[in-house]
C-alpha positions, 0 to 999 in steps of 0.5 A: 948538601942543601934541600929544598922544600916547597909546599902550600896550605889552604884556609877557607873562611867563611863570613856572616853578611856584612852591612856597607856600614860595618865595611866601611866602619872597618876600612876606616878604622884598621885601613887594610888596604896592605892585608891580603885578602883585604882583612886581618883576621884577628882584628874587629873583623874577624871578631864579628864577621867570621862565620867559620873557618876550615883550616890552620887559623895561622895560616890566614894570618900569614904563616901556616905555623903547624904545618911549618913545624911537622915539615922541619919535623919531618926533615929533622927526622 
């Protein structure tokens, strides 16, 4: 018997101000133009620019790894 389980995970994440040139910096160096949100956390970015996050650091990254993990848990069980 098969199952199907469908949810969502949320992040919000907040930056300092960013000068044209740090922006432009960014985009010419790490050229994200294929990064949702147009940025990749862990990278230059994300080092200087993030303020804070709410939420599962992963899951800007693309996977929300922890709650994928207590959701095969809770199937599991």
């Amino acid at each position: 018997r098969s199952r199907e389980v469908v949810f969502a995970d949320a992040t919000e994440v907040w930056f300092y101000e960013l000068t044209d040139e740090q922006i432009d910096f960014y985009v010419r160096q790490y050229q994200p133009f294929d990064k949702a949100g147009a940025y990749a956390i862990q990278e230059w970015i994300g080092v200087i620019g993030i303020k804070s996050i709410t939420g599962d650091f992963y899951n800007v990254m693309g996977l929300p790894i922890s709650r994928v993990y207590r959701e095969l848990a809770a199937i599991g069980s």
